[in-house]
C-alpha positions as CSV (number, residue, x, y, z in Angstrom):
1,X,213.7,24.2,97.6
2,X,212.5,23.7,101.3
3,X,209.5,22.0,102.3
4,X,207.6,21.2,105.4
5,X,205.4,18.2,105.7
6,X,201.8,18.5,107.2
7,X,200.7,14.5,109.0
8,X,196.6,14.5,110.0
9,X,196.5,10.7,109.6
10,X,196.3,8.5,111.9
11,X,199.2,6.1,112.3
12,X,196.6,3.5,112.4
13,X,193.7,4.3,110.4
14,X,195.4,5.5,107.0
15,X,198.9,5.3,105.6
16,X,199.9,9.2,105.5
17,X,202.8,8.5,108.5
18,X,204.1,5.5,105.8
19,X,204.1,7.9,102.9
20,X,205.0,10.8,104.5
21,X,208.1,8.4,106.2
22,X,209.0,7.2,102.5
23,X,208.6,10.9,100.7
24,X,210.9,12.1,103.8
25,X,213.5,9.7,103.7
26,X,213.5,10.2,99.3
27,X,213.5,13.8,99.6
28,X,216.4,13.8,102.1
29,X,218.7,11.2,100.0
30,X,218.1,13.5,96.6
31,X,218.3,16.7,98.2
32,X,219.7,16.9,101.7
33,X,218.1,19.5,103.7
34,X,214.9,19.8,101.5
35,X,212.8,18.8,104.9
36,X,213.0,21.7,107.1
37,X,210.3,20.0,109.2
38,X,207.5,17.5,110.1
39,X,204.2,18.9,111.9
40,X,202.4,16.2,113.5
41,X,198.4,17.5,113.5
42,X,194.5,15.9,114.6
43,X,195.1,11.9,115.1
44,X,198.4,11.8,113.5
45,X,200.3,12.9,116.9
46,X,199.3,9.3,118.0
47,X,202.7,8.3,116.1
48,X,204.3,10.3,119.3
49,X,203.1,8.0,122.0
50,X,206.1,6.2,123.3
51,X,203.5,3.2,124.8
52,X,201.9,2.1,121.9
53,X,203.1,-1.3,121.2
54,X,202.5,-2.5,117.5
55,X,202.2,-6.2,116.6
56,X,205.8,-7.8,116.6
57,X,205.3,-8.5,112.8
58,X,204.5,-4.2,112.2
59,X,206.3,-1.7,111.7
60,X,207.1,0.4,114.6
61,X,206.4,3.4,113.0
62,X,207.3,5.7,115.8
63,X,210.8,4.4,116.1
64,X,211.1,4.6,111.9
65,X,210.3,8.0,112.2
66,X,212.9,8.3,115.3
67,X,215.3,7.3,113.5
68,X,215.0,9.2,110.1
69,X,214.8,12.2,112.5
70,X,218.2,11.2,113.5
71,X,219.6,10.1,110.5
72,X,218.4,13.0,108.8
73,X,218.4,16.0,111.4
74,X,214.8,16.9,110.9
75,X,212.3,18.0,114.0
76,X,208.9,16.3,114.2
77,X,206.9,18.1,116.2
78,X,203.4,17.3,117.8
79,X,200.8,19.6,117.9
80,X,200.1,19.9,122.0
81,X,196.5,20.5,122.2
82,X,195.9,17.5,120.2
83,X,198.4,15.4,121.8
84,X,197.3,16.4,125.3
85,X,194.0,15.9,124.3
86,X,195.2,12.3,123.0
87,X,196.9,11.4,126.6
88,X,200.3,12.4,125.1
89,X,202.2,14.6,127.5
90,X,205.9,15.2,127.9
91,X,207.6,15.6,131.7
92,X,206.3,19.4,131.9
93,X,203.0,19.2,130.4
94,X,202.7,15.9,133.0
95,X,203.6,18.0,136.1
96,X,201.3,20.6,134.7
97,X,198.1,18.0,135.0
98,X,199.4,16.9,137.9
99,X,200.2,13.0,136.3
100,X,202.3,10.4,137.3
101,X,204.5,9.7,134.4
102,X,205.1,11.2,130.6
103,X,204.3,9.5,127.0
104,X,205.9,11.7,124.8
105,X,208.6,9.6,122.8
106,X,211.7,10.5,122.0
107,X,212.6,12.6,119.5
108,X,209.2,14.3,118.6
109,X,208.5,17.5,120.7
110,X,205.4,19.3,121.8
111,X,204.7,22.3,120.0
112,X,201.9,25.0,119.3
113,X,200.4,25.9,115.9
114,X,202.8,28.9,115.8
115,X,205.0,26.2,114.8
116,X,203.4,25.4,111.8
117,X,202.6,29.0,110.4
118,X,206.9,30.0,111.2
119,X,207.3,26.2,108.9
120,X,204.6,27.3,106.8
121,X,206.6,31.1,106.1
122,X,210.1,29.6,106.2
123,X,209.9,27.0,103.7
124,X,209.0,27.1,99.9
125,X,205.6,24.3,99.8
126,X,203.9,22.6,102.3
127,X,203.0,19.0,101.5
128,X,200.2,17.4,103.0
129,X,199.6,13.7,104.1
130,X,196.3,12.6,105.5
């Protein structure tokens, strides 16, 4: 069974990034490849902005979800309309608006909602964290 895991908290204001990080990284170590992929949606694309600097005695959330990414081969993608909105941009959306530099960190990409609904078709259950 496939699943694809739905984000709308905020990094900052709720746990679903922790929870969703922890159900990920469980999922992925009793069935590998049950993630197909992570949609980042509303304030929860916050977790994508490479300049947020957390408290030295946080978690860095952004780089624990980097690196389960990597570890795991699993796409997390930002919704763009709420990350532009957000001032997160990657190097073509920046030349777009005409900016000076990107925020987009690595490892998450910009995507549409069509993203979601092919995730949405393709896998067996969505799970939602918010």
């Amino acid at each position: 069974m496939q699943y694809t895991l739905l984000i709308t908290g905020s990094p900052y204001q709720s746990k679903a990034c922790h929870s969703a990080l922890r159900f990920l990284n469980a999922a992925m170590k009793a069935y590998p490849d049950s993630i197909k992929g992570v949609f980042f949606y509303q304030d929860a694309v916050l977790i994508g902005n490479t300049l947020a600097q957390p408290p030295r005695d946080e978690i860095n959330l952004t780089q624990a979800w980097q690196a389960a990414a990597e570890q795991h081969k699993v796409p997390l993608y930002l919704c763009i309309a709420a990350a532009v909105r957000r001032g997160i941009v990657n190097k073509t959306e920046s030349q777009r608006y005409e900016l000076d530099q990107h925020s987009l960190a690595d490892g998450f990409q910009l995507e549409g909602l069509g993203t979601l609904v092919d995730l949405m078709n393709s896998t067996h259950k969505i799970i939602q964290f918010r």
